[in-house]
N, C-alpha and C positions, 0 to 999 in steps of 0.2 A: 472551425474548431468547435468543439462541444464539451459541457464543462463536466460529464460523469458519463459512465454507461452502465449497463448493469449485464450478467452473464443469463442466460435465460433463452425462452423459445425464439424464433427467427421473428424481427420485428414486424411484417407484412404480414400480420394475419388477418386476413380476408373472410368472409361469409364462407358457408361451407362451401366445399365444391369438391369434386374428385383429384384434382392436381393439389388442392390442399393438404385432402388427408393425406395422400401420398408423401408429402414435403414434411408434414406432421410426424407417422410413422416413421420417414428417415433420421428425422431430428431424435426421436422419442429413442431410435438403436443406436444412433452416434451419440450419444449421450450417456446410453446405456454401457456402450464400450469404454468411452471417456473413463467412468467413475467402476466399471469392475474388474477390469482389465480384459484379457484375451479373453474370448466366449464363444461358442460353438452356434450355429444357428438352432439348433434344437435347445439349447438352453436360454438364448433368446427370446424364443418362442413361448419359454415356461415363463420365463421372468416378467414379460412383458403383456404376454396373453392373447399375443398377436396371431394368424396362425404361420404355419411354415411356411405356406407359398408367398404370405403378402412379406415375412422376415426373408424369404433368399432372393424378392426381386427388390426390396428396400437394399439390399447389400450389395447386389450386383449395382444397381446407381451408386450407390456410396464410394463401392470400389471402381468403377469405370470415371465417377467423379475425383478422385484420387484422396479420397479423405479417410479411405478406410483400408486397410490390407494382410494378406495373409499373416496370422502369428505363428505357426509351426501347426502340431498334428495332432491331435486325443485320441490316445489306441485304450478304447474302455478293454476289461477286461473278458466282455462281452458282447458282442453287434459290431456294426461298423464301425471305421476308423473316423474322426469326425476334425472339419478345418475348425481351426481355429482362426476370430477376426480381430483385430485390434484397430482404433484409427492413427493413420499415418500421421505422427505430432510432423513433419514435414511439409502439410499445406499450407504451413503461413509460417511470419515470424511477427513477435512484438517487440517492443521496445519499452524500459521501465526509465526512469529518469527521477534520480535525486537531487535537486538543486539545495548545497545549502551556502550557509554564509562560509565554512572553514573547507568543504568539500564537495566534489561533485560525482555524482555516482551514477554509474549508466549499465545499463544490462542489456542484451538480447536474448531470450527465451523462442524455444520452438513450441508450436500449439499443445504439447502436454505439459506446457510452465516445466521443462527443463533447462538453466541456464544454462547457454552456449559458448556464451563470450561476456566477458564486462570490464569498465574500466574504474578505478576509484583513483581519482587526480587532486588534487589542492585545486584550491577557488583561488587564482590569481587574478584575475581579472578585477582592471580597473575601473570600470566601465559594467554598464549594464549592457553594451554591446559588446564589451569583450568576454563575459561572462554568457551572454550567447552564444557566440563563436564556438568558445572553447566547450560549450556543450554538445554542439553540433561536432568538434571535430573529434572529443573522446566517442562519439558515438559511432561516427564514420569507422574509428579506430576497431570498433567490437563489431562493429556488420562485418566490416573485413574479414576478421578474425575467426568472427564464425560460419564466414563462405557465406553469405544469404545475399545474392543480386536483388535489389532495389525492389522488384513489381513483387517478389514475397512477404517485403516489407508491410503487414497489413497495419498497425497502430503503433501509434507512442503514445502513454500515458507520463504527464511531467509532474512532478513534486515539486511545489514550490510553499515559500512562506507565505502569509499575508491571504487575502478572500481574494478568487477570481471574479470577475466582473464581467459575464457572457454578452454583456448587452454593449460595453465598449472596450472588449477584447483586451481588456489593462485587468491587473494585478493592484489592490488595494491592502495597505497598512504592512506592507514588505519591510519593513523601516528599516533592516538588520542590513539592506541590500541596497542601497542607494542608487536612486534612478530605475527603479525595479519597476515603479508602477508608470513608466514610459509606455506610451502606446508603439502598437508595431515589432516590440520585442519576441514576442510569440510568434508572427508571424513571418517574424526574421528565423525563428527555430523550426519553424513548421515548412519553409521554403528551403533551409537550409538541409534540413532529416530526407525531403520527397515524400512525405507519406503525413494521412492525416494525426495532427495530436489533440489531446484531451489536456484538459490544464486541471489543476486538484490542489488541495488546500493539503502540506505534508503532515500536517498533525489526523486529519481523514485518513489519510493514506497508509499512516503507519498504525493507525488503530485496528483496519482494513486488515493488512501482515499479520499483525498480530493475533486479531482472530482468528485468519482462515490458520497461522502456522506458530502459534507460540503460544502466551499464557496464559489467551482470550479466550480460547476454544471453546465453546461449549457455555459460554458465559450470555445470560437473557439480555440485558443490561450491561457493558462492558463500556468504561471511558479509558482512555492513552492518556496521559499526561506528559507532554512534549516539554520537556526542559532543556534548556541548552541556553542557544543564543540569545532565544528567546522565550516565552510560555504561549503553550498553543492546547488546546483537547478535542482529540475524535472521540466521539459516540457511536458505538453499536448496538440497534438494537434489532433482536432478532435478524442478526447476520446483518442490516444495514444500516448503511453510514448513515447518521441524519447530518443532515447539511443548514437545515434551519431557512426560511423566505430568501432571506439574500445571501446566502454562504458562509455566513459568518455563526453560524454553529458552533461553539466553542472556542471563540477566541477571547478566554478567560482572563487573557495579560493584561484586558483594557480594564478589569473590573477594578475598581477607586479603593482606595484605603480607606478607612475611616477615620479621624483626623489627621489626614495629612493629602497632601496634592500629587504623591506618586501613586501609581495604579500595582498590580500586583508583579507585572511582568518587571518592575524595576526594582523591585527587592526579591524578585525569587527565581533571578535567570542567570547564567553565568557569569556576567559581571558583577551582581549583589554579590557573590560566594569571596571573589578577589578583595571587593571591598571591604567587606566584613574582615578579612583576612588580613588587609593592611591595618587594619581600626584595632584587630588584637595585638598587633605589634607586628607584624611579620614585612620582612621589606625581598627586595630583590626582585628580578623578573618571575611574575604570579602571573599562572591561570587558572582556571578553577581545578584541573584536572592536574596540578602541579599541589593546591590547599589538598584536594584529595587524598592525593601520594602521601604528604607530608603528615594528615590525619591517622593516615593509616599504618603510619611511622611511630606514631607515638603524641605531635607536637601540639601541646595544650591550644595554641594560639590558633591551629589548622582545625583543631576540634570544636572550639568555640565558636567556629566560623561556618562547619557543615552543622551544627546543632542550631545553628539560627538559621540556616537555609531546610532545615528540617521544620520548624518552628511556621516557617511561612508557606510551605506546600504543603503540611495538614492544613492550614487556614484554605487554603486551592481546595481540597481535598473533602474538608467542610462543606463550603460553599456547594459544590458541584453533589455533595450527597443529601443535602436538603434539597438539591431543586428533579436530580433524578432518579436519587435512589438505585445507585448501582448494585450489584451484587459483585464485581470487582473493579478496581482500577490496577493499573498498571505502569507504574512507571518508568517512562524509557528518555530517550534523547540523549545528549553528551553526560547530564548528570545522572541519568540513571544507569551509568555503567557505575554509579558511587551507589547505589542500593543497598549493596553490602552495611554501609552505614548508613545511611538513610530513613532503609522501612524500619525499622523498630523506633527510633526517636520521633519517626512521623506518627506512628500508629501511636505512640504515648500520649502527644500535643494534640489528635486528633480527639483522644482518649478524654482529654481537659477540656475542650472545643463544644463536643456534638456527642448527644447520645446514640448519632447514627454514626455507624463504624463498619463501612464494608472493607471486603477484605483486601487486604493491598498483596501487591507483588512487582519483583523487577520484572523490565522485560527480557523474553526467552530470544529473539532475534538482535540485540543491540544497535547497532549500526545500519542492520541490514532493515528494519521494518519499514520503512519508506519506501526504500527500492521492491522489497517485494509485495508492498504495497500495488503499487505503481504497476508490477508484471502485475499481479493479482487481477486488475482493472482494466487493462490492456487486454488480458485475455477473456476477461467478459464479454468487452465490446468487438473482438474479431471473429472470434469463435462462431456468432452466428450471420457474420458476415461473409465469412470463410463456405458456409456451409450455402446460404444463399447465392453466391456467385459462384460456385461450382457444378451445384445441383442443376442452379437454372439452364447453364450450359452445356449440362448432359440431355436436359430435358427438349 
């Protein structure tokens, strides 16, 4: 197992040499098709600067490698008729994996990050090996589903809470999951899937989402603020994750209060929100996503209760813009589907806090930023894997 990948050129890059550049120039057009879509070899040839003959026998490997294939025809209005190539998303498949504490969420994507199949089930699992299992079998459920026999299977990237720990294959400060940071649990996922996984901190992962597909985009400096079960933050900077020496890159829920002995993630994660909520008077079966509803109803008691949960993720919010000076954050997880009332009481207290005040927003993906996280990194790390074992076996 390996704790990240990144998308990029084919990892063996060697001294020069002629079978090199050759591997080079086919990465440099599958890459080129990848990000412009169907393209003619003569426009290839413009794009890239390559000339024509080295662009149609790069394509012919591509295409006899099965990574790249006919798109239909370009009848210019003058000269010949010209192919069009696209690459076959066909040569592989990945797998995304969301592990949380209320849900479990699994995809399968073909190599142009199309989902194919996915499942989204309840975390019943009682057990940190039932919570295995049942990861491994929603997953078997979407390979099925989406027809892909096992040896296409190229990666699974997993989402979990808490810092992976590459050097003893365990999962650290998972606390929401009990028994999580059992050694062999991954391994039991990774025996159970057939194919190799990547393990990822979910607050990375949906930051990751977020950028490449929501309302990160284009953002130098960009943090996720994972609310929910628990407080977790990814960082992106200049498109990547930073992970920090030992992974623990933004696991803000540890930082301390100032007079008092809880840390932040125990007054600003879904159970703070209920609490507060009972403390204003309000009784019956509460969750936070129930104070929510009831806020947005009108009830003074459910309101006092998201304005104090507002109160303490500007102080997050703070914290994390004195140390990196974001140009956005973004709020997402269970509670930031409450954004609606959130950002603005946050940006006020942040207002009273700090004179530094980047711009906030909910997130654009909700539920889904983890998981497409997760495809997102999946298909970084196969893609030049895909193209490496194909190629070499044309060659």
């Amino acid at each position: 197992m390996t704790l990240s990948g990144r998308e990029g050129a084919p990892a063996s890059v060697q001294p020069w040499n002629r079978q090199r550049l050759r591997s080079n120039n086919e990465w440099l057009l599958l890459e080129r098709l990848r990000t412009d879509g169907p393209v003619s070899r003569a426009q290839l040839a413009r794009d890239t600067g390559l000339s024509k003959p080295t662009v149609s026998a790069a394509l012919a490997v591509l295409e006899q490698a099965g990574l790249v294939r006919e798109a239909g025809l370009l009848a210019p209005e003058r000269g010949r008729v010209a192919v069009l190539y696209e690459p076959d998303p066909t040569a592989g498949h990945v797998l995304g994996v969301d592990i949380g504490r209320a849900r479990l969420r699994v995809a399968v994507a073909d190599l142009s990050g199309r989902i194919t199949a996915r499942r989204d089930v309840p975390n019943r699992g009682r057990s940190a090996n039932a919570v295995a299992d049942a990861v491994v079998a929603a997953a078997h459920e979407a390979i099925a589903e989406a027809g892909v026999v096992q040896r296409d299977l190229v990666h699974a990237a997993v989402g979990s809470p808490g810092v992976w720990d590459e050097s003893q294959q365990r999962v650290h400060y998972a606390t929401k999951l009990p028994g999580w940071g059992r050694r062999g649990l991954f391994e039991r996922i990774e025996a159970g899937l057939g194919t190799r996984i990547s393990v990822h901190n979910d607050a990375n992962l949906a930051a990751l989402g977020e950028y490449a597909g929501g309302a990160g985009a284009g953002s130098r400096v960009f943090v996720y603020l994972l609310a929910g079960s628990g407080l977790g933050m990814g960082v992106v900077v200049g498109g990547e994750v930073q992970t920090g020496a030992h992974g623990a890159a933004g696991e803000i829920g540890f930082l301390p209060l100032p007079g008092s002995r809880e840390n932040l993630e125990q007054v600003a994660a879904a159970d703070s929100v209920v609490r507060s909520a009972r403390e204003e008077g309000m009784t019956g079966p509460l969750t936070a996503k129930r104070v929510f509803a009831a806020a947005r109803a009108g009830d003074p008691r459910a309101g006092a209760a998201v304005l104090r949960e507002a109160e303490q993720l500007a102080y997050s919010v703070a914290v994390v813009a004195a140390v990196l000076d974001p140009d956005l954050v973004v709020l997402g997880g269970g509670l930031g589907n409450g954004a609606d009332l959130l950002l603005e009481p946050v940006e006020q207290a942040l207002h009273r806090l700090s004179p530094l005040r980047p711009r906030l927003a909910g997130s654009l993906l909700g539920d889904e930023a983890v998981l497409r996280g997760a495809l997102a990194t999946a298909l970084g790390i196969a893609r030049p894997e895909v193209f490496e074992s194909r190629t070499a076996a044309v060659g």
